[in-house]
Wavefront OBJ file of the C-alpha trace (Angstrom):
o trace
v 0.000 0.000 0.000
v 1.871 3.527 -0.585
v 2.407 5.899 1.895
v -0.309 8.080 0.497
v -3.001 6.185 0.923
v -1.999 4.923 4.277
v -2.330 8.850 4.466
v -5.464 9.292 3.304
v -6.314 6.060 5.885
v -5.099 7.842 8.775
v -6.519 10.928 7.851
v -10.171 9.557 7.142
v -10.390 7.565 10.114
v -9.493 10.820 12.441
v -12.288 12.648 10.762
v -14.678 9.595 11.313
v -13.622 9.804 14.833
v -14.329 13.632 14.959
v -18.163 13.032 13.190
v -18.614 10.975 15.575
v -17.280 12.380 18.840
v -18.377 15.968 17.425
v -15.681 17.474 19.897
v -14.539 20.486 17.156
v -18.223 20.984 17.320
v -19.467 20.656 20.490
v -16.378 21.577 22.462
v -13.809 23.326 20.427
v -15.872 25.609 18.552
v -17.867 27.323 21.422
v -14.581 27.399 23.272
v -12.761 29.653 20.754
v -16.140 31.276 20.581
v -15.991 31.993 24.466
v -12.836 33.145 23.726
v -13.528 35.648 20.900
v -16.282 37.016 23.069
v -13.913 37.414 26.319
v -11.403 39.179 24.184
v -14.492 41.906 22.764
v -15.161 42.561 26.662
v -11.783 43.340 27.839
v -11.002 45.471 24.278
v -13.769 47.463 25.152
v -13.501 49.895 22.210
v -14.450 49.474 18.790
v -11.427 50.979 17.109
v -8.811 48.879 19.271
v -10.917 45.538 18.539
v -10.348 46.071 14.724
v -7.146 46.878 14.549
v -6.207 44.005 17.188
v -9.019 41.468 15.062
v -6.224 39.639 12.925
v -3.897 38.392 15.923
v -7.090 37.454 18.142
v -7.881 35.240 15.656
v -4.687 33.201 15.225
v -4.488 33.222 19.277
v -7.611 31.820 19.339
v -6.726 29.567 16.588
v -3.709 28.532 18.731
v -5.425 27.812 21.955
v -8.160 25.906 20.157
v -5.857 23.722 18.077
v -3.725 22.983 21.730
v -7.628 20.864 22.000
v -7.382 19.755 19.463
v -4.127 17.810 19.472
v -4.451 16.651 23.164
v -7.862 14.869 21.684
v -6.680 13.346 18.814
v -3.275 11.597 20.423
v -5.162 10.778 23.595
v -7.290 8.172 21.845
v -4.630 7.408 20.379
v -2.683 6.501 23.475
v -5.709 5.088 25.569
v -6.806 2.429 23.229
v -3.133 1.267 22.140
v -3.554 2.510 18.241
v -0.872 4.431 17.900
v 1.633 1.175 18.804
v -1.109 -1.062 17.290
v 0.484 1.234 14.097
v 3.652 0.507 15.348
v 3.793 -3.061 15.560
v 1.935 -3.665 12.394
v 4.678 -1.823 10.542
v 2.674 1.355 9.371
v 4.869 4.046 7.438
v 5.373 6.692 10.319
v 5.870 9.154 7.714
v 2.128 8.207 6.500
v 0.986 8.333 10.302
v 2.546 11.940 10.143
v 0.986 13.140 6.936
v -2.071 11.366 7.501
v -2.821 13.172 11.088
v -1.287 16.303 10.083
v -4.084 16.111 7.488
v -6.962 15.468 9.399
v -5.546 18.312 11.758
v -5.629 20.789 9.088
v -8.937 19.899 7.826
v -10.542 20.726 11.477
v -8.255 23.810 11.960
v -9.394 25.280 8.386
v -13.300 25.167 9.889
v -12.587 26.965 13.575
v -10.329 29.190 11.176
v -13.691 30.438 8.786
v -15.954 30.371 11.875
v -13.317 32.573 13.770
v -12.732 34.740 10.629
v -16.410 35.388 10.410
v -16.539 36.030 14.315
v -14.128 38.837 13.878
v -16.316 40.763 11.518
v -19.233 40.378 13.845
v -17.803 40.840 17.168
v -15.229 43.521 16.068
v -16.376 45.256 12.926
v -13.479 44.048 10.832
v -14.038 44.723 7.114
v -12.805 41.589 4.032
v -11.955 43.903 1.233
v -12.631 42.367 -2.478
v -8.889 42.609 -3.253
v -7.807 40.866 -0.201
v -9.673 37.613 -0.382
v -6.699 35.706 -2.240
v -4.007 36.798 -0.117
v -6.480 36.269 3.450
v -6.991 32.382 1.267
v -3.778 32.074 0.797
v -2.741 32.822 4.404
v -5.133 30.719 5.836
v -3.588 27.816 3.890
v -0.121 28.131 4.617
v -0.348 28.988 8.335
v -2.536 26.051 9.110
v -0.812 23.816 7.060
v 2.403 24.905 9.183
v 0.289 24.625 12.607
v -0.872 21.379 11.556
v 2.601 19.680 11.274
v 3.982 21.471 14.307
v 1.193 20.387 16.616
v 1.162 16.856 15.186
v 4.462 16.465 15.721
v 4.622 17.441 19.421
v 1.652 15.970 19.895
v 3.021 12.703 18.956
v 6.150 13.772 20.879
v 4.097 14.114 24.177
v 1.411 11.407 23.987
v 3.316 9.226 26.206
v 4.178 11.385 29.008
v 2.760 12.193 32.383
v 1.308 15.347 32.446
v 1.007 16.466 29.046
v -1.840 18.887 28.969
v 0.472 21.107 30.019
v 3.967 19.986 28.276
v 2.450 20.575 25.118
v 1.292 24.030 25.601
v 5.454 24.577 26.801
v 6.793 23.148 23.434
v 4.417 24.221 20.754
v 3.667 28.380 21.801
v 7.325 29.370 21.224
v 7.169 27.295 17.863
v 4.905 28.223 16.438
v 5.461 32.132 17.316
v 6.699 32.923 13.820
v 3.330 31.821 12.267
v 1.572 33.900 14.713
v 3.420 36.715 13.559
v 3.371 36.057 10.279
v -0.118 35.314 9.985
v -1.849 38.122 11.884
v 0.624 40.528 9.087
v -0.800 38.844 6.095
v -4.157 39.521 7.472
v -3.764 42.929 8.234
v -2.697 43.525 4.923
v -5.680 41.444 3.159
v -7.849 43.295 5.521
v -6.474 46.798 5.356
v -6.449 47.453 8.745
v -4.636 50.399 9.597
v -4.300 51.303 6.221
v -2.150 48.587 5.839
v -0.892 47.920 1.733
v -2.086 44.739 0.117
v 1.611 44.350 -0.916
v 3.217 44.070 2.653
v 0.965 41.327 3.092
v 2.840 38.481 0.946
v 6.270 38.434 1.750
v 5.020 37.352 5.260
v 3.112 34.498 2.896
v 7.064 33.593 2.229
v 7.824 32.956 5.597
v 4.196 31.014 6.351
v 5.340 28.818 3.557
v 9.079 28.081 4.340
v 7.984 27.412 8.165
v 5.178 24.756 6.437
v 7.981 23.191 4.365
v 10.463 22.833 7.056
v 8.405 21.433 9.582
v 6.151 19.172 7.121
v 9.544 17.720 5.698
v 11.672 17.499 8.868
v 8.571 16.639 10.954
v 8.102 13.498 9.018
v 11.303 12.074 9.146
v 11.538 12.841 12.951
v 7.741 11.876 13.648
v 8.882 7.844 14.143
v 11.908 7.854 16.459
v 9.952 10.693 18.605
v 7.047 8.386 18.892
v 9.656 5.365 19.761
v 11.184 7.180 22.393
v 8.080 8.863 23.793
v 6.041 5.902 24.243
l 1 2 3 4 5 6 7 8 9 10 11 12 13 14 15 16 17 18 19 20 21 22 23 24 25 26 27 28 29 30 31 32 33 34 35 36 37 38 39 40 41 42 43 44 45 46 47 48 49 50 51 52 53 54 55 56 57 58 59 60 61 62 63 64 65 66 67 68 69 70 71 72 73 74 75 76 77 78 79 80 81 82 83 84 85 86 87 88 89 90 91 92 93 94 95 96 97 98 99 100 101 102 103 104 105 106 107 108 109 110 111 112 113 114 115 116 117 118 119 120 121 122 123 124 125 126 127 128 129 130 131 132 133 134 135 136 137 138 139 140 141 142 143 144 145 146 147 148 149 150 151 152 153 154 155 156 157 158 159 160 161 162 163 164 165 166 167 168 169 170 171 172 173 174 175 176 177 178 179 180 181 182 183 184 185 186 187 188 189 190 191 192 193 194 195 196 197 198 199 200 201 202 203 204 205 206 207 208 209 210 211 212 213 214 215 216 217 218 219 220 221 222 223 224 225 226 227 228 229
């Protein structure tokens, strides 16, 4: 079987899991809506809320997805399936791509839901000309969050006490797309009068981080799971 569809596999079944458990839905989603909502309160001014809109987002984004990847390796750990994988002699690097996948997938939904939050709660405006480069951002930054949190997810599913080890590893990570991402959507969103233009060269360094850790995340993914479970 090639490592693509053992991908796909992987991928599917964590999304069958999700359908059924409904936790993006039921949990996530009102959580990063709680969270939205808190952050409206204690920017009590409509001026300061648009402006700041683009980097509540991704922080939202980033606590939400922390969820998110606790979930998904906890089954994982509880039943055995991740060294059921193991044993049967599954393609780490398709365990990898396949989760990092299915990851993605969920973090592109709280990502439109949060997007059209913003321009409820805080008044932000999507400009005509900035849909492509706010598309194309949203791509590459959660393709680069997806590897990163799979990655120390899978790094931390067999310790002690990791609901709060992988909060530790992945926020410093994953700073650079935080910065990089709420840029490119001030640009697309013209906030502060912000140029289009100054948007995309931060799309440069969404997609280099994305490259780096999707290739050197999948060739470190199996001896990280070895050693951490």
């Amino acid at each position: 079987m090639s490592r693509w569809r053992i991908a796909r596999l992987v991928a599917g079944k964590d999304l069958r899991i999700e359908r059924r458990s409904r936790v993006l839905t039921n949990q996530v989603l009102p959580f990063a809506g709680v969270t939205m909502v808190m952050f409206a309160f204690a920017l009590d001014a409509s001026n300061v809320l648009e402006r700041v809109a683009p980097g509540l987002i991704w922080l939202a984004t980033l606590f939400s997805m922390l969820v998110l990847v606790q979930r998904s390796f906890a089954i994982e750990s509880d039943d055995g399936a991740l060294d059921a994988l193991r044993v049967a002699g599954v393609d780490p690097v398709a365990i990898y791509w396949g989760k990092s996948i299915a990851l993605a997938v969920q973090l592109a939904a709280l990502e439109i839901v949060l997007l059209i939050a913003a321009v409820l709660l805080y008044g932000a405006e999507v400009p005509l000309g900035g849909i492509v480069l706010l598309a194309t951002t949203l791509v590459t930054a959660t393709c680069g969050l997806a590897c990163v949190g799979t990655l120390y997810g899978g790094l931390t599913a067999g310790f002690t006490g990791r609901e709060t080890l992988l909060p530790l590893l992945v926020l410093p990570v994953v700073a650079p797309v935080l910065i990089g991402a709420t840029r490119a959507v001030e640009s697309a969103l013209g906030t502060d009068g912000v140029a289009l233009s100054e948007g995309w060269p931060w799309i440069g360094l969404l997609a280099v981080f994305a490259v780096a850790f999707g290739a050197g995340g999948a060739l470190a993914f199996g001896p990280l799971i070895e050693e951490a479970t």
